[in-house]
mmCIF file of the N, C-alpha and C atoms, coordinates in Angstrom:
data_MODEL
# 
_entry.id   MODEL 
# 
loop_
_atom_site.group_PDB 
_atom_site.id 
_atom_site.type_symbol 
_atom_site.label_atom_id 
_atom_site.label_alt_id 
_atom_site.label_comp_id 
_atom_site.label_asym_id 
_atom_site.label_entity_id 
_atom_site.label_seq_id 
_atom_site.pdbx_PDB_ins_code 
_atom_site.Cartn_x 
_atom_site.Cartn_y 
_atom_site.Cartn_z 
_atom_site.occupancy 
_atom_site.B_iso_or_equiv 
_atom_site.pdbx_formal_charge 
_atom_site.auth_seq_id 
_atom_site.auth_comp_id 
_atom_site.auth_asym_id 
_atom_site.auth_atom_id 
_atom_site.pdbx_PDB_model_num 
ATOM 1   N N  . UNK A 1 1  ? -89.361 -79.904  29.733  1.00 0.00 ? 1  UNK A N  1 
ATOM 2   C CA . UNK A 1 1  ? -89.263 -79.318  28.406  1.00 0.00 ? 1  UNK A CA 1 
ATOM 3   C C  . UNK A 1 1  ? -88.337 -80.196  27.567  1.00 0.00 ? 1  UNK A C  1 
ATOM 4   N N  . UNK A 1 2  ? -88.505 -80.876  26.072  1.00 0.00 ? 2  UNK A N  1 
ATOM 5   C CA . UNK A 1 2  ? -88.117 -81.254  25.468  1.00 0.00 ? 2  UNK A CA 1 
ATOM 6   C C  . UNK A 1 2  ? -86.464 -80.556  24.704  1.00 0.00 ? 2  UNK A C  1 
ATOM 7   N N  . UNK A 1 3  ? -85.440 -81.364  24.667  1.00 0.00 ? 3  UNK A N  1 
ATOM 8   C CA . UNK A 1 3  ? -84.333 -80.629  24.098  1.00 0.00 ? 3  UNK A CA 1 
ATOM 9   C C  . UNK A 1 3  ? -84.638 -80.272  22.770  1.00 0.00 ? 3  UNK A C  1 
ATOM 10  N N  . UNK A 1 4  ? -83.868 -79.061  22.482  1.00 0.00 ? 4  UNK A N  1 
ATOM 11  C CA . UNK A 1 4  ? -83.958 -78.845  21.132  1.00 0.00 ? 4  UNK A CA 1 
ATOM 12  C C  . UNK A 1 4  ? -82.612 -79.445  20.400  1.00 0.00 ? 4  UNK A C  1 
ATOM 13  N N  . UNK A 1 5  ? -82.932 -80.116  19.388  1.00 0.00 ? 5  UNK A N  1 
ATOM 14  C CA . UNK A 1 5  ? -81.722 -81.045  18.569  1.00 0.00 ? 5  UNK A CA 1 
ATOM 15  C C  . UNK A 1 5  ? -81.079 -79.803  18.011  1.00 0.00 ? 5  UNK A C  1 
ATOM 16  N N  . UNK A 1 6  ? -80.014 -80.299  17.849  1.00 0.00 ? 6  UNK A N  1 
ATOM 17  C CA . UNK A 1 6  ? -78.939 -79.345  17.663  1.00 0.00 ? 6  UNK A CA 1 
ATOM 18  C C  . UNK A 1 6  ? -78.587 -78.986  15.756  1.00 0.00 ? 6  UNK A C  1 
ATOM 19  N N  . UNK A 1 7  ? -79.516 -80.073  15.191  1.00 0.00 ? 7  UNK A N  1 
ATOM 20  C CA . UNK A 1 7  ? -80.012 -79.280  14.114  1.00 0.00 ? 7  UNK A CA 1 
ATOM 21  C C  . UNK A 1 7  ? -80.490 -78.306  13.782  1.00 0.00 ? 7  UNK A C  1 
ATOM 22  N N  . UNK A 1 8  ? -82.272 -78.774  14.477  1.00 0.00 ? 8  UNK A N  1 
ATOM 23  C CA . UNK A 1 8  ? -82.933 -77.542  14.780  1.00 0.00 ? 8  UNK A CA 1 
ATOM 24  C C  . UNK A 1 8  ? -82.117 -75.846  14.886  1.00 0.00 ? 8  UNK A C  1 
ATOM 25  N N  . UNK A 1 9  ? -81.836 -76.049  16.204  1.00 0.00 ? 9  UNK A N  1 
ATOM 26  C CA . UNK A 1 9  ? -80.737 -75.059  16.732  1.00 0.00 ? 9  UNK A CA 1 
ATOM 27  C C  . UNK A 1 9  ? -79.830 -74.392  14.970  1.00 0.00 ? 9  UNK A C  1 
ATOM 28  N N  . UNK A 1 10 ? -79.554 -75.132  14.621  1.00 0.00 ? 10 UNK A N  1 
ATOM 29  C CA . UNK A 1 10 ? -78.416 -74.508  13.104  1.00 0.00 ? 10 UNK A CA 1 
ATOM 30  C C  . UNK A 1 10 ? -79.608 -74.105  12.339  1.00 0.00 ? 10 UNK A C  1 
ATOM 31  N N  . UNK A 1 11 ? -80.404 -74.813  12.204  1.00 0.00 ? 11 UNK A N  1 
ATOM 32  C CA . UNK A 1 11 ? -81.853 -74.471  10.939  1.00 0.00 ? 11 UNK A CA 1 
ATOM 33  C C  . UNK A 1 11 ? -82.032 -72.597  11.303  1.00 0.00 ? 11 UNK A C  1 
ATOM 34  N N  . UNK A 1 12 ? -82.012 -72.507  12.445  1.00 0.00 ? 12 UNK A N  1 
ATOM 35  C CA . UNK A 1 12 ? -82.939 -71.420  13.108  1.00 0.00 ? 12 UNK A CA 1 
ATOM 36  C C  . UNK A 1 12 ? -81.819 -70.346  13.044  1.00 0.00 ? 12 UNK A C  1 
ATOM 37  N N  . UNK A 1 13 ? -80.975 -70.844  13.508  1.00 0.00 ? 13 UNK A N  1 
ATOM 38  C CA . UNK A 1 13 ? -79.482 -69.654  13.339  1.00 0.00 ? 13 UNK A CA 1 
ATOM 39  C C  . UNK A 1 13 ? -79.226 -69.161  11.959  1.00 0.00 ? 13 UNK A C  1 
ATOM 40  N N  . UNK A 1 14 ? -79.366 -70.489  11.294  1.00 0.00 ? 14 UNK A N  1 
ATOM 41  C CA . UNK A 1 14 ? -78.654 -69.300  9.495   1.00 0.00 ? 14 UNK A CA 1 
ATOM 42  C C  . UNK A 1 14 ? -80.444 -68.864  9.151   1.00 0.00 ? 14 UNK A C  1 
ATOM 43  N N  . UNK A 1 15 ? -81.393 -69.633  9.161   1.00 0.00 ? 15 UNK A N  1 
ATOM 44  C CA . UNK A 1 15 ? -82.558 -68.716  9.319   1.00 0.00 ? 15 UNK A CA 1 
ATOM 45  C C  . UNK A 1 15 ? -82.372 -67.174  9.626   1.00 0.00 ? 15 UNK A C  1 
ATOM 46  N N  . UNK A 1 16 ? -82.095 -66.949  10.767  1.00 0.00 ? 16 UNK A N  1 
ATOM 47  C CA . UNK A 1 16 ? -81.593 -65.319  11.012  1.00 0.00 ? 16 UNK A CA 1 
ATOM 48  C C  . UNK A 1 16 ? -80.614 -65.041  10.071  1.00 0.00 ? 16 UNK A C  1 
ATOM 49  N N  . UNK A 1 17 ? -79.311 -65.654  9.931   1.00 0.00 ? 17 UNK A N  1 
ATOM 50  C CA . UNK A 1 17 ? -78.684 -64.967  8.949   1.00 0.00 ? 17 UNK A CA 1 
ATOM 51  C C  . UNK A 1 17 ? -79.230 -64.774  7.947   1.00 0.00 ? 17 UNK A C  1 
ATOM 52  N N  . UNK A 1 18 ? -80.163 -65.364  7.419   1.00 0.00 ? 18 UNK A N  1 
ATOM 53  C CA . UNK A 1 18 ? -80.380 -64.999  6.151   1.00 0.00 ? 18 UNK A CA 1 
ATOM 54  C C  . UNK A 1 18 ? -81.199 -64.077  6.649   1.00 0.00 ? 18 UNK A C  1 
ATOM 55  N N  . UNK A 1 19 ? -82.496 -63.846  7.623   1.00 0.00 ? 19 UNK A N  1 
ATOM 56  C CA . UNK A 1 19 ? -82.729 -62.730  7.759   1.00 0.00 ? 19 UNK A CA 1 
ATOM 57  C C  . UNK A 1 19 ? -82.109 -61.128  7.726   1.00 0.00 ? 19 UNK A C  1 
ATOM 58  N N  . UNK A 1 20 ? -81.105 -61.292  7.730   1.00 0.00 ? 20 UNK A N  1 
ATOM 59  C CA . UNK A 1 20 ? -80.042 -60.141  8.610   1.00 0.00 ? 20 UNK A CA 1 
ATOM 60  C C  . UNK A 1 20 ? -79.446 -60.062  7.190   1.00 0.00 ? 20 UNK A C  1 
ATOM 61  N N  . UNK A 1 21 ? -78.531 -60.870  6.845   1.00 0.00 ? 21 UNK A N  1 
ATOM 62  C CA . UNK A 1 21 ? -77.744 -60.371  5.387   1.00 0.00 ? 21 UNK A CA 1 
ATOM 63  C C  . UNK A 1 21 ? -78.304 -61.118  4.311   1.00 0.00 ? 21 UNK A C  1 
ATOM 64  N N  . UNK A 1 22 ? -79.525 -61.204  3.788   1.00 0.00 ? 22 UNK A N  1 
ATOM 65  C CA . UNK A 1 22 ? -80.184 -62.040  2.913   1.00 0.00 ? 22 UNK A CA 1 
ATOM 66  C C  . UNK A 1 22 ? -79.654 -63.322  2.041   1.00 0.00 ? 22 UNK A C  1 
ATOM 67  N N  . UNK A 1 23 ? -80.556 -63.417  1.164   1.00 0.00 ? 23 UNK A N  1 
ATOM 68  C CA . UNK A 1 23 ? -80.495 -64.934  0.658   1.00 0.00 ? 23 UNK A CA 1 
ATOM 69  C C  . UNK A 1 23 ? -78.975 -64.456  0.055   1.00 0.00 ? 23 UNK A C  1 
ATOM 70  N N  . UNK A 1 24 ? -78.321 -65.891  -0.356  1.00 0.00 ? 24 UNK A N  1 
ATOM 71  C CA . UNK A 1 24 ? -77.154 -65.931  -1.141  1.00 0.00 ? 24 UNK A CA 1 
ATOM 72  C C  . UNK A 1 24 ? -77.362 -65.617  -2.668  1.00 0.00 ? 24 UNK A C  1 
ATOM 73  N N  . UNK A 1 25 ? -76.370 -65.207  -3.180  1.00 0.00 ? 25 UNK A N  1 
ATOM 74  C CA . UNK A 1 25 ? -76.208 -64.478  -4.720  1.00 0.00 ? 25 UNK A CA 1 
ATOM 75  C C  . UNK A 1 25 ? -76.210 -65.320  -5.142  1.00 0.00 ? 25 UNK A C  1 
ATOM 76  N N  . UNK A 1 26 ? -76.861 -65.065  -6.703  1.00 0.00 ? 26 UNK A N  1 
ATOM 77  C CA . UNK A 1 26 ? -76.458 -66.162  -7.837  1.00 0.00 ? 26 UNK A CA 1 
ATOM 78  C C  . UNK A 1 26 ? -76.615 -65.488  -9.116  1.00 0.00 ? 26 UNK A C  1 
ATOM 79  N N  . UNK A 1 27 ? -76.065 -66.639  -10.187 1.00 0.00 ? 27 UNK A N  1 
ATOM 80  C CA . UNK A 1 27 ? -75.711 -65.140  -11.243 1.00 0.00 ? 27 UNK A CA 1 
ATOM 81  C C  . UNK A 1 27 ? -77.134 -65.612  -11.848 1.00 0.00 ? 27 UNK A C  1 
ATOM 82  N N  . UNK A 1 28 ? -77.457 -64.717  -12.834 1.00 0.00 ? 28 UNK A N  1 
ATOM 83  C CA . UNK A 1 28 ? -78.434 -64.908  -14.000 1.00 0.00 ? 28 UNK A CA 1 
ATOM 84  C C  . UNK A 1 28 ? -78.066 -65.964  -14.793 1.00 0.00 ? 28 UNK A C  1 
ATOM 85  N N  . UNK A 1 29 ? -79.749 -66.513  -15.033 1.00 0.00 ? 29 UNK A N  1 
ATOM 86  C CA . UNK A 1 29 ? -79.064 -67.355  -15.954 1.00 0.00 ? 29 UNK A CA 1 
ATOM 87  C C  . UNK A 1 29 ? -79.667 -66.739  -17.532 1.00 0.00 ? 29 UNK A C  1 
ATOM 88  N N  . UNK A 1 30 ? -80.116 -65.736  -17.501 1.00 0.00 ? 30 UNK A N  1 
ATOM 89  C CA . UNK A 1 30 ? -80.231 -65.232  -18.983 1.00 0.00 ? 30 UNK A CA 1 
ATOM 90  C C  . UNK A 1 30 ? -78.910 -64.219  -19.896 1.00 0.00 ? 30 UNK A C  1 
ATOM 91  N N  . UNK A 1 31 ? -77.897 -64.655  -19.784 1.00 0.00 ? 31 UNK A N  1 
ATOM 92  C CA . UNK A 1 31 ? -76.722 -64.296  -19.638 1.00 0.00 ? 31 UNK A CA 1 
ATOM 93  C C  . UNK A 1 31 ? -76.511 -65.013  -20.991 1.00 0.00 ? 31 UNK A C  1 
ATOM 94  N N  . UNK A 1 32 ? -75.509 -63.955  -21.606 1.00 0.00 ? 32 UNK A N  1 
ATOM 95  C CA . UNK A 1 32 ? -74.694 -64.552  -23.286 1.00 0.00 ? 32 UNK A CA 1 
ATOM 96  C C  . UNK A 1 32 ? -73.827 -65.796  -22.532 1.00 0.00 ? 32 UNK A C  1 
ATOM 97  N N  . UNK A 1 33 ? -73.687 -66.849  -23.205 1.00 0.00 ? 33 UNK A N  1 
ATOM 98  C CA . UNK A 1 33 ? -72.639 -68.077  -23.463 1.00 0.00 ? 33 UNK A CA 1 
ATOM 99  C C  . UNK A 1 33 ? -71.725 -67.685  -24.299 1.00 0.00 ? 33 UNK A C  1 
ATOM 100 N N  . UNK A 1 34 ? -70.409 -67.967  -23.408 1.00 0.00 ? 34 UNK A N  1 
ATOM 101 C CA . UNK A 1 34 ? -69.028 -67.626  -23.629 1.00 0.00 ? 34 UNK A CA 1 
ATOM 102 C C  . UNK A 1 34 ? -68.819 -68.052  -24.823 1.00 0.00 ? 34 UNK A C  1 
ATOM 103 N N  . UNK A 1 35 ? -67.848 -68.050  -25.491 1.00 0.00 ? 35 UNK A N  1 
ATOM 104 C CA . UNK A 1 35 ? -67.519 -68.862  -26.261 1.00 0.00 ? 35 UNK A CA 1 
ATOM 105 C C  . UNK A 1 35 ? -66.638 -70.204  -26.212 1.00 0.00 ? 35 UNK A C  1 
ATOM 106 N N  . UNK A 1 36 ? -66.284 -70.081  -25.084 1.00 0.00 ? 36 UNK A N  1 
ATOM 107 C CA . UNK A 1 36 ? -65.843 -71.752  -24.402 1.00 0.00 ? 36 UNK A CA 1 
ATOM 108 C C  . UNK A 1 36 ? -66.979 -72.792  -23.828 1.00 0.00 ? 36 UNK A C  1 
ATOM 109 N N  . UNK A 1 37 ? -67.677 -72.315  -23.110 1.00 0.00 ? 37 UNK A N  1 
ATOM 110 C CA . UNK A 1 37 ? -69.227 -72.526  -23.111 1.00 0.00 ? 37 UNK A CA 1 
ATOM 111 C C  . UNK A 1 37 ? -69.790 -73.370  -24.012 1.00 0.00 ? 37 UNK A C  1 
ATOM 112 N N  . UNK A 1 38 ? -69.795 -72.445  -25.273 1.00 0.00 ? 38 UNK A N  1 
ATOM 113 C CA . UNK A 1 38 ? -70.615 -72.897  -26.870 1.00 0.00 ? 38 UNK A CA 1 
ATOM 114 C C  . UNK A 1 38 ? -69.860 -73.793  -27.524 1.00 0.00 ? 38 UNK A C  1 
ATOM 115 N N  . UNK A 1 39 ? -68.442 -74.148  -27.351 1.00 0.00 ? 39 UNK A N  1 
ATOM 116 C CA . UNK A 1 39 ? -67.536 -75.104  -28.205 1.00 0.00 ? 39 UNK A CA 1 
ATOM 117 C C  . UNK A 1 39 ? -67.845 -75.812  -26.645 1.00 0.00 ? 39 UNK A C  1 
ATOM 118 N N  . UNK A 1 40 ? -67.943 -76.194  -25.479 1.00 0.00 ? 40 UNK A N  1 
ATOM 119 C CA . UNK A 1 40 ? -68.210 -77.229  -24.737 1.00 0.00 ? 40 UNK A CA 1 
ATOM 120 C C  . UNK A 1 40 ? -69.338 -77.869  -25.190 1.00 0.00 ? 40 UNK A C  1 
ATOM 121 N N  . UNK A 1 41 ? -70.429 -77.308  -25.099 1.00 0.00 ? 41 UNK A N  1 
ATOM 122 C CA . UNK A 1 41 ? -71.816 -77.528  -25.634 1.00 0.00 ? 41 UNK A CA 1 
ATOM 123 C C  . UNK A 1 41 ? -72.206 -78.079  -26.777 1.00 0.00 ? 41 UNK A C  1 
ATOM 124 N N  . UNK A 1 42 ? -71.483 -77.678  -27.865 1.00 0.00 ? 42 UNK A N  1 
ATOM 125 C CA . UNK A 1 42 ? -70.729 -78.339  -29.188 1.00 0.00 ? 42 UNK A CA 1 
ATOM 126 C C  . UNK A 1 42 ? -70.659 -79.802  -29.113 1.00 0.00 ? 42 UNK A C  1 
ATOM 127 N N  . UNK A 1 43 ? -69.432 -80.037  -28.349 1.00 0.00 ? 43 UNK A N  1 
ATOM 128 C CA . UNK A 1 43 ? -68.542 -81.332  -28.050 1.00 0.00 ? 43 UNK A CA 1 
ATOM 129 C C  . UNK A 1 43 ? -69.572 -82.159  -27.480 1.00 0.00 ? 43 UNK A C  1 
ATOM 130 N N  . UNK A 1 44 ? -70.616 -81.829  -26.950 1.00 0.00 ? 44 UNK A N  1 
ATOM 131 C CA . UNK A 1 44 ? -71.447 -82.798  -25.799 1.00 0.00 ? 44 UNK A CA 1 
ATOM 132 C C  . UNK A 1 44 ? -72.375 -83.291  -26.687 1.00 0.00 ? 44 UNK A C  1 
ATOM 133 N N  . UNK A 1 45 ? -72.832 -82.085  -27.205 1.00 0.00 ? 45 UNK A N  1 
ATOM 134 C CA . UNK A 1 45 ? -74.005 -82.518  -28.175 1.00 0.00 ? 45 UNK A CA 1 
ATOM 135 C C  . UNK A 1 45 ? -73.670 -83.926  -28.993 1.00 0.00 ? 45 UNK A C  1 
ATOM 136 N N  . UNK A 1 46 ? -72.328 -83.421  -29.549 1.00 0.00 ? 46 UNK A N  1 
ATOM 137 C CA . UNK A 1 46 ? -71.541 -84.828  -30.893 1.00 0.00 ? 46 UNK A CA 1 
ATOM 138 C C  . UNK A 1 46 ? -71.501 -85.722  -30.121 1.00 0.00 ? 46 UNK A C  1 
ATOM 139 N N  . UNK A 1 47 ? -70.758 -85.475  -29.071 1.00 0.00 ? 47 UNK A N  1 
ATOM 140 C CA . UNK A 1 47 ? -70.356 -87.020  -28.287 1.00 0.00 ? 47 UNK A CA 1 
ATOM 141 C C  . UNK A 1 47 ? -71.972 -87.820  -27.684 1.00 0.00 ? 47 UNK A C  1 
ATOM 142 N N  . UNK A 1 48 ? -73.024 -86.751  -27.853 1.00 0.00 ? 48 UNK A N  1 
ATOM 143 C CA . UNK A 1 48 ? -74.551 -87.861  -27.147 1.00 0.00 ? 48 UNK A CA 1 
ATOM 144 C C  . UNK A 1 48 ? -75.226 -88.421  -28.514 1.00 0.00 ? 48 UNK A C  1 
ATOM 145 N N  . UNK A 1 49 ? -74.826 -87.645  -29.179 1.00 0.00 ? 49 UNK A N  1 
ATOM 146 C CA . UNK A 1 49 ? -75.438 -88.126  -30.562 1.00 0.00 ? 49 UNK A CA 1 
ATOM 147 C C  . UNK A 1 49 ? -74.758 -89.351  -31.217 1.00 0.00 ? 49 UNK A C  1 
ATOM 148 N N  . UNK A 1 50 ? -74.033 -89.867  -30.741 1.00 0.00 ? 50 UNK A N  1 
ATOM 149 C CA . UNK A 1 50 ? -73.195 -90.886  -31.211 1.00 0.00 ? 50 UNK A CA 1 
ATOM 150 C C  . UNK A 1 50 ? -73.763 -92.535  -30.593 1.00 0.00 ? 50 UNK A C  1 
ATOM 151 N N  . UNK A 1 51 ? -74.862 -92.119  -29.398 1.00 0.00 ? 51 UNK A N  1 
ATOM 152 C CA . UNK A 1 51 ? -75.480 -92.960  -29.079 1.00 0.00 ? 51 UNK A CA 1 
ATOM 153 C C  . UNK A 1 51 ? -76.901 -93.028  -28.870 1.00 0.00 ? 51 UNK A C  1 
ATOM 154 N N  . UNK A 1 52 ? -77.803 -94.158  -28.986 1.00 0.00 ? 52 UNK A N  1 
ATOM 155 C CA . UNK A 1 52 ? -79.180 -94.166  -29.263 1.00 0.00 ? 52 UNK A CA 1 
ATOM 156 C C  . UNK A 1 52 ? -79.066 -94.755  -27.655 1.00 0.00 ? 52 UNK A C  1 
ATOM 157 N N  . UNK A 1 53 ? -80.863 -94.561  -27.449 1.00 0.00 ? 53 UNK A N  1 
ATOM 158 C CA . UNK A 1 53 ? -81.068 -95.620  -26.259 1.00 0.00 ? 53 UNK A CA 1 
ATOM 159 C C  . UNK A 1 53 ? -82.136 -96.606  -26.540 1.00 0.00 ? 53 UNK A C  1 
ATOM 160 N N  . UNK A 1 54 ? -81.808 -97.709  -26.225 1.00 0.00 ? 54 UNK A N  1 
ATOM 161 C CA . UNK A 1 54 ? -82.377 -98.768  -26.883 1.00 0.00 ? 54 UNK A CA 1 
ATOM 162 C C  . UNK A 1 54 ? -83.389 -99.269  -25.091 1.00 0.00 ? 54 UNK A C  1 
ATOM 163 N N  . UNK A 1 55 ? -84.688 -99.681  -24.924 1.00 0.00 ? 55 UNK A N  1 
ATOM 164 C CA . UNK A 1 55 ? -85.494 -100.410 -23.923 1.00 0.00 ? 55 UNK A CA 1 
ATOM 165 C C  . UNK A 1 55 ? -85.464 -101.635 -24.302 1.00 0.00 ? 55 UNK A C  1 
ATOM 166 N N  . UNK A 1 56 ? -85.324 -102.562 -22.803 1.00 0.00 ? 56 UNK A N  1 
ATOM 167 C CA . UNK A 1 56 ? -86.013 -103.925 -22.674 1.00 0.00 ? 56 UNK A CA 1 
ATOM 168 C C  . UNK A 1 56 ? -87.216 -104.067 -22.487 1.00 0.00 ? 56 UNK A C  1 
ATOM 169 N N  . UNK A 1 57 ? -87.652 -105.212 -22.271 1.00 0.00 ? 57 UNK A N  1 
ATOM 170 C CA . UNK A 1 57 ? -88.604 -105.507 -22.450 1.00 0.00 ? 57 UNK A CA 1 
ATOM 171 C C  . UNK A 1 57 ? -89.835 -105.333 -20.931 1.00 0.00 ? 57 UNK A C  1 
ATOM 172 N N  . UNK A 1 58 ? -88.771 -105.073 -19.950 1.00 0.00 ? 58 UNK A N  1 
ATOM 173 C CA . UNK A 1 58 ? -88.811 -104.806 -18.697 1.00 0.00 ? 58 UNK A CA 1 
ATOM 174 C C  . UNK A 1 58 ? -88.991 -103.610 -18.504 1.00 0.00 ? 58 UNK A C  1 
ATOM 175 N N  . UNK A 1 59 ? -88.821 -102.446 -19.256 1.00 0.00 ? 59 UNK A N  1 
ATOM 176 C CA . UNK A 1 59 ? -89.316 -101.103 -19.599 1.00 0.00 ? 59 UNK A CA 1 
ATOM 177 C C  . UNK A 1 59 ? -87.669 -100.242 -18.581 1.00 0.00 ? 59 UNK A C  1 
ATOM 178 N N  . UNK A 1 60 ? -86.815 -101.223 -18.701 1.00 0.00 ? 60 UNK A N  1 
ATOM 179 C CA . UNK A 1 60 ? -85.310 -100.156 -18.335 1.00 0.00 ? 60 UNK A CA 1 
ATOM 180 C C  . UNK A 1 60 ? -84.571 -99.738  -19.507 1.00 0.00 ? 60 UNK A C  1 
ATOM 181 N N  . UNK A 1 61 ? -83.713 -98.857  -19.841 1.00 0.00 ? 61 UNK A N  1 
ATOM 182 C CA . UNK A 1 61 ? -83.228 -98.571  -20.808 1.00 0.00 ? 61 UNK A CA 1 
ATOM 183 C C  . UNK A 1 61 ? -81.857 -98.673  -20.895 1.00 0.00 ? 61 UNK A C  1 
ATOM 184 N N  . UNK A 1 62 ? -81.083 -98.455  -22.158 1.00 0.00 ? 62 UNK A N  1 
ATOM 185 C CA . UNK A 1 62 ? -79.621 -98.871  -21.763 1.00 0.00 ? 62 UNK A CA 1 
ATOM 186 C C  . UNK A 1 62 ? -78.925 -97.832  -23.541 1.00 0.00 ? 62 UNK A C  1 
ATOM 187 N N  . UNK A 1 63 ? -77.970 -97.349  -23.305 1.00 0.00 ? 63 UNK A N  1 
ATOM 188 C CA . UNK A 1 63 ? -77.594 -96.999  -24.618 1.00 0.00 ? 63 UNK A CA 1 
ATOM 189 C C  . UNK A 1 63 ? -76.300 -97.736  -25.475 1.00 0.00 ? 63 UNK A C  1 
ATOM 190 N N  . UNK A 1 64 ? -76.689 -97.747  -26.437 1.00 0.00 ? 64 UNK A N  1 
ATOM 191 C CA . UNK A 1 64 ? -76.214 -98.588  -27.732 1.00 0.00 ? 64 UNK A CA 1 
ATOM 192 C C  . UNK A 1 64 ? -75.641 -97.524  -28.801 1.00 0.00 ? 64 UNK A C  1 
ATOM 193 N N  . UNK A 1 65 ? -74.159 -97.887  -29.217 1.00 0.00 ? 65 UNK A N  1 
ATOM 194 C CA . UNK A 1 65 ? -73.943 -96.983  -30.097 1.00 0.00 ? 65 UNK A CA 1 
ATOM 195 C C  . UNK A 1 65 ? -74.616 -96.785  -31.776 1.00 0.00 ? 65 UNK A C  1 
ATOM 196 N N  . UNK A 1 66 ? -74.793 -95.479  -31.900 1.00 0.00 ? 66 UNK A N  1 
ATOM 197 C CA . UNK A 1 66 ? -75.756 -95.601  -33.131 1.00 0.00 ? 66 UNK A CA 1 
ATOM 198 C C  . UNK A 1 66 ? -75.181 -96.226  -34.362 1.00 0.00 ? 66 UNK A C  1 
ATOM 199 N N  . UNK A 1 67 ? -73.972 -96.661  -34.393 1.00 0.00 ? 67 UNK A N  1 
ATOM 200 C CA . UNK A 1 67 ? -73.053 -97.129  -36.032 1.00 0.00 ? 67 UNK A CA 1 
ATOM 201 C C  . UNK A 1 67 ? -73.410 -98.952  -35.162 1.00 0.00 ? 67 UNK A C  1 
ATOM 202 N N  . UNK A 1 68 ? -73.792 -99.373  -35.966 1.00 0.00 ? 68 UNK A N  1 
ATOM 203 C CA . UNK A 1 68 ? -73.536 -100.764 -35.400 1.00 0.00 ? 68 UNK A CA 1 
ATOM 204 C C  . UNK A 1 68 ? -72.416 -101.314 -35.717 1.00 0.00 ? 68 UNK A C  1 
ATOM 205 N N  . UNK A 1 69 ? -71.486 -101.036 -36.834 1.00 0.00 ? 69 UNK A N  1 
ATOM 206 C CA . UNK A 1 69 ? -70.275 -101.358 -36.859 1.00 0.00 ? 69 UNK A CA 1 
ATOM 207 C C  . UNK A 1 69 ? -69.165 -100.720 -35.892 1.00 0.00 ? 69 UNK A C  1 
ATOM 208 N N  . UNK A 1 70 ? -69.259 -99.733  -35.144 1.00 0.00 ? 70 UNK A N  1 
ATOM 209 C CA . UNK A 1 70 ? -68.512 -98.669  -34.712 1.00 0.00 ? 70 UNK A CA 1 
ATOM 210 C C  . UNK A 1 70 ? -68.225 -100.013 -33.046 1.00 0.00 ? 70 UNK A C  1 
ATOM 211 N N  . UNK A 1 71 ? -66.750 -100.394 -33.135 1.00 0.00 ? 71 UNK A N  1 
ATOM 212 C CA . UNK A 1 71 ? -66.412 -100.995 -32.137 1.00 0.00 ? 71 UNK A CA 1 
ATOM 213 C C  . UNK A 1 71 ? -65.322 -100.687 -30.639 1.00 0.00 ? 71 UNK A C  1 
ATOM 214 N N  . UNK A 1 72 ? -65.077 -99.027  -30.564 1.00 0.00 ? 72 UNK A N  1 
ATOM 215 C CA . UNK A 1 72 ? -64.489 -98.571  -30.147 1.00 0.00 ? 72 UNK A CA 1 
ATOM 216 C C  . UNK A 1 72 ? -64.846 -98.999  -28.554 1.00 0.00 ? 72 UNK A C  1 
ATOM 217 N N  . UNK A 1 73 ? -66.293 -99.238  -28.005 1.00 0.00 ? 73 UNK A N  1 
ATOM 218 C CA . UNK A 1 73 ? -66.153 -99.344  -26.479 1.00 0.00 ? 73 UNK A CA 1 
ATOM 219 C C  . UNK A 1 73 ? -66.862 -100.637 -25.982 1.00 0.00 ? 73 UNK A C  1 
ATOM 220 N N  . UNK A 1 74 ? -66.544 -101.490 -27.147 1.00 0.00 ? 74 UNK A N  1 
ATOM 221 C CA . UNK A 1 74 ? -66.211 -103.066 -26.970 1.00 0.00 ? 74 UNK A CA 1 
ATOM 222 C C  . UNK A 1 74 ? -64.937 -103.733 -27.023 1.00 0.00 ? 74 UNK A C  1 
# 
């Protein structure tokens, strides 16, 4: 008889657990956004909008800031 790998063996064990005390919790995601949340979300938005993405010719892409004068991360 072939051993059973000792993976296997773990696969099959929380298998039962989850049988026994079911899947793990998670929250909703149709849920109001905090208001720390919405000023994060805010900030991300400005800070992606500040850059375009420009392709080579090789079809990879790379991003370029949208002010062409703007020399802050040169």
């Amino acid at each position: 008889m072939p051993k059973t790998r000792l993976v296997h063996k773990l696969m099959r064990f929380t298998g039962h657990l989850r049988y026994v005390l079911g899947p793990a919790s998670s929250s909703p995601l149709d849920h109001e956004m905090t208001p720390e949340n919405k000023a994060l979300l805010a900030s991300q938005q400005a800070a992606s909008s500040q850059f375009v993405t420009a392709t080579r010719a090789d079809g990879s892409t790379y991003l370029v800031p949208a002010d062409p004068n703007d020399q802050s991360l040169r």
